[in-house]
N, C-alpha and C positions, 0 to 999 in steps of 0.2 A: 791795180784792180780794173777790171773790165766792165764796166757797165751795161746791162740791157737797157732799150729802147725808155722802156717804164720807168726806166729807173733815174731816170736825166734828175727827176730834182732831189734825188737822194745823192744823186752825185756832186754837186752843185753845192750842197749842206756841209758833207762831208771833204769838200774839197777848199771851204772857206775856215772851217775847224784845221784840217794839216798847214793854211798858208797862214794865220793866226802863230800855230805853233815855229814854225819857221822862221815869221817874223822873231819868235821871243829867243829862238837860238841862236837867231845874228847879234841881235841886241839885250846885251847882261842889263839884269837889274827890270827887265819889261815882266811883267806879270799877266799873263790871259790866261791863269786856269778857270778863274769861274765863266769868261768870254766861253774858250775853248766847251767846258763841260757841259755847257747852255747848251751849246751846237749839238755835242756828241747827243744828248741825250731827244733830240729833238730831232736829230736821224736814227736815232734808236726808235723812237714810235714812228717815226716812217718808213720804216723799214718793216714795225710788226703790222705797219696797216697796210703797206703793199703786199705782204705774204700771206694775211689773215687768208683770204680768201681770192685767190689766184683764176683766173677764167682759165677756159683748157690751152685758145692760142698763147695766154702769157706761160705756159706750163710747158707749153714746146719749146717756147725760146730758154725759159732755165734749163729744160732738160740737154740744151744743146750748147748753151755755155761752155766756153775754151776753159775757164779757171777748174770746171766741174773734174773731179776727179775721175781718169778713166781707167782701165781694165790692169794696167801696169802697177800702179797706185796701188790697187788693193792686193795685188799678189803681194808687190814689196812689203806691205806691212802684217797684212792679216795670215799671211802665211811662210815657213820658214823648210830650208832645204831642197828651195826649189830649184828642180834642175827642168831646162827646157827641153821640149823634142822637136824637131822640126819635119816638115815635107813630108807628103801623101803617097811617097815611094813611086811616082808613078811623072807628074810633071814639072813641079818646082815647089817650093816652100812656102808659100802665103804670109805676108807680113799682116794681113788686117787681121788671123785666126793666131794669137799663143797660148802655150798651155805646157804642160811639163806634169811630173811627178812632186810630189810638196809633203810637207804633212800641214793640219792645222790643226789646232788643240795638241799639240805631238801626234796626231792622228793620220796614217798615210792616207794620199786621197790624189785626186785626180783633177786640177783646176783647169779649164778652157775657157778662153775669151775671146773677145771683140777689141782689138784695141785701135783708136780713134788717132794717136802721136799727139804731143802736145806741143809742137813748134811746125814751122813751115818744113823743114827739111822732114820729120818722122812722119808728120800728115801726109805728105805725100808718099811714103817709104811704104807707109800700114793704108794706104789709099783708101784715109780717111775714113778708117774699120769697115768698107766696104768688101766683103770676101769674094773671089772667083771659085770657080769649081774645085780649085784644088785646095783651097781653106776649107771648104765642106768635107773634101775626103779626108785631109789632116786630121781633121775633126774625127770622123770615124775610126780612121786608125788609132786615136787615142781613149776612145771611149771603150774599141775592142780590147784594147791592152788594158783598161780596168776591169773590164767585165772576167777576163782570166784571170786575174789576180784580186778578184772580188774586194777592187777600189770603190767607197764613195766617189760620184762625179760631179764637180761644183762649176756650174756655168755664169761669165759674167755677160750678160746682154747689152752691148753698146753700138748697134749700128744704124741709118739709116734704110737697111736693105742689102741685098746682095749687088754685088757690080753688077749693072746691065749691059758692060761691052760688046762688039761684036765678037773679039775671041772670046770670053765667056762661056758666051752662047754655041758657038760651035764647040766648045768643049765640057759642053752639058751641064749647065749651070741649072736649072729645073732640075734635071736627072739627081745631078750629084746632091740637091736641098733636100728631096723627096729619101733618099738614100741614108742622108745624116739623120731626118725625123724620124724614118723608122729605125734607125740606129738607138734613136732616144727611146723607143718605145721596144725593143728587146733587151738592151740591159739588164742584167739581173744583180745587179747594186741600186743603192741609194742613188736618186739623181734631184739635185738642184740645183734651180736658175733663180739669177738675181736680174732683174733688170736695173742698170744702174745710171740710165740716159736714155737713150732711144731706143726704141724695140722696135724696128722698120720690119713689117711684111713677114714673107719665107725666109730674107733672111736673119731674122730673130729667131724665129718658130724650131728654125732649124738647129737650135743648142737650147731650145727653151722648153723641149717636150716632156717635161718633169716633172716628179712625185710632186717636190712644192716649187710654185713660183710665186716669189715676192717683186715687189719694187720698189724703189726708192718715191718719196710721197711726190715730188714733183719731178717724176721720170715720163715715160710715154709709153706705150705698146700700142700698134694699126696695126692693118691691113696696107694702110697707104700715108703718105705724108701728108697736110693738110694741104700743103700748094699743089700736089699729084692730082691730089681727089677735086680739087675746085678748078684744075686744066681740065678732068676730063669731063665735069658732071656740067662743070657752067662758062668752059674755055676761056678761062680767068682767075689766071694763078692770085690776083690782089683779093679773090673773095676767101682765102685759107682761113680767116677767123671764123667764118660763117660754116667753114668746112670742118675745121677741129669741133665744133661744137658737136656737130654733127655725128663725129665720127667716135663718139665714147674712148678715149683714148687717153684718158685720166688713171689714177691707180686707182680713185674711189669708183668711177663709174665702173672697173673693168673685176674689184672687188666683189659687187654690187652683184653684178652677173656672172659670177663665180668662174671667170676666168685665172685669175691668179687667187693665193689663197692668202699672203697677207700684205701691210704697207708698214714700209719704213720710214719710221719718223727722221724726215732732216732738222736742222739748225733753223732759225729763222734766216730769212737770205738766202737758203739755199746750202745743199755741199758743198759750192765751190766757196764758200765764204769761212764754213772750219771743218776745212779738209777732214783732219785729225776726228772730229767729233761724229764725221757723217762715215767715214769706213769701220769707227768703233762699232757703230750701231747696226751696220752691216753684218759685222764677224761677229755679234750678238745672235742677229738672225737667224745667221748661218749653221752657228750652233745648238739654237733652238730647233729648228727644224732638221739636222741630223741626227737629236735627241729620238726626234718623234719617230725615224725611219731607220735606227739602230735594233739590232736583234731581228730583222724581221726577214723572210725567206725570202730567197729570189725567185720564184712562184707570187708571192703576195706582192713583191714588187712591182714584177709587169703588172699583175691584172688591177692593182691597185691604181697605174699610170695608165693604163689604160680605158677603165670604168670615171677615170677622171675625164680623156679627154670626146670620148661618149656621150658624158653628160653635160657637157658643156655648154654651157648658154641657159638653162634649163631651171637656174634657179632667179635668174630676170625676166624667163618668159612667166614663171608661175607668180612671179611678181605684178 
């Protein structure tokens, strides 16, 4: 188990309860369950009062958590028959954008994500789900091939951002973002995004331009990171706490102002603490809201995705 910052004396609790049990399996005949259970239960309310009520920077750090389940995670389980696709036809294959053909519910459909790797060797391989311009086009080319074959498209949001390298940029990293959203905003299928960890900037936006977008309850969506926005506004990356506040980047606050349309409840602790119970709840979502956006025209679709992101912001201002 990985500990956050916050969490040192949950860790601390829980790490005298495992050496307790330790001791009683080297030594037959030693008895600590009610020691043991004292412990457990006494990192069990520390745990529900560190997550009761989470500030936004401690919400970044969960949302950023290694144990947190990322984009790979939920294809394996919540959907079946997936075959992948790779490369933008044009300059190489992008490892931080997959996606392939699936079905879920037995339902064919179209999954695309962000994936993050979850070891040193794949984080660097999927460069740490940060995309270059030819994961945007990948991107494209796979939403085109739903859109003729009138696939649902289910996007998972897990990046800090797009790569800001120099080759990137010479290879029209802006262009190719601007090119995937309005990709999002012609399809004439069912489109939705999950945010399921960090929803960094354009390059979030750029697989998140959809009918519904959810998050997971302690995930993120900015404009910017909180350490970005406090280099640029107060040239002091150590004020980011003062900066997340700032920057509405919670699922309630971003709820609130009708930017995404629902939240998904995690576990106490977080998804990366029962895997299994925070992707369940996900593929719940998932299928709730392709309930809501089944039967209906690809006509209603765009202009439905569209008149959404229009009015955006619109019900925090009349707030």
């Amino acid at each position: 188990m990985n500990y956050l910052e916050f969490e040192k004396p949950l860790a601390e609790i829980e790490g005298k309860a495992e050496e307790l049990r330790a001791l009683a399996r080297k030594n037959e005949g030693m008895d600590v369950t009610k020691e043991a259970a004292a412990l457990d239960k006494k990192a069990a309310d520390m745990l529900r009062d560190l997550y009761k009520n989470l500030d936004p920077w401690r919400k970044c750090q969960v949302a950023r958590h290694p144990d947190r389940p990322h984009c790979k995670d939920y294809i394996d389980t919540l959907f079946t028959e997936f075959t992948t696709l790779a490369g933008d036809r044009n300059f190489a294959d992008d490892q931080a954008i997959m996606g392939g053909l699936a079905r879920f519910n037995d339902q064919p459909v179209m999954v695309i994500g962000q994936e993050k790797g979850s070891d040193t060797k794949t984080r660097i391989e999927r460069n740490f789900g940060m995309a270059r311009p030819e994961g945007y086009r990948k991107a494209i080319r796979f939403m085109d091939l739903a859109d003729r074959f009138r696939l649902p498209v289910i996007t998972l949001v897990d990046t800090p951002g797009a790569y800001p390298g120099k080759g990137a940029e010479e290879r029209g990293q802006s262009e190719a973002i601007a090119r995937s959203t309005e990709k999002c905003l012609q399809i004439g299928v069912p489109l939705i995004s999950v945010v399921i960890g960090e929803g960094g900037s354009g390059g979030a936006v750029a697989l998140a331009t959809a009918n519904r977008v959810a998050m997971l309850e302690h995930s993120i969506y900015s404009v910017i990171t909180p350490e970005g926005c406090a280099s640029i506004l107060w040239k002091d990356a150590e004020r980011m706490r003062e900066a997340a506040n700032a920057l509405r980047l919670t699922a309630q606050d971003l709820l609130k102002l009708g930017v995404i349309d629902r939240i998904i409840e995690e576990p106490f602790g977080g998804a990366q603490r029962k895997r299994d119970e925070a992707i369940a709840s996900v593929g719940k979502a998932i299928g709730a809201m392709l309930e809501e956006l089944s039967g209906r025209k690809p006509a209603d679709l765009v202009k439905d995705r569209r008149e959404k992101f229009l009015n955006m912001g619109s019900r925090g201002l009349a707030a």
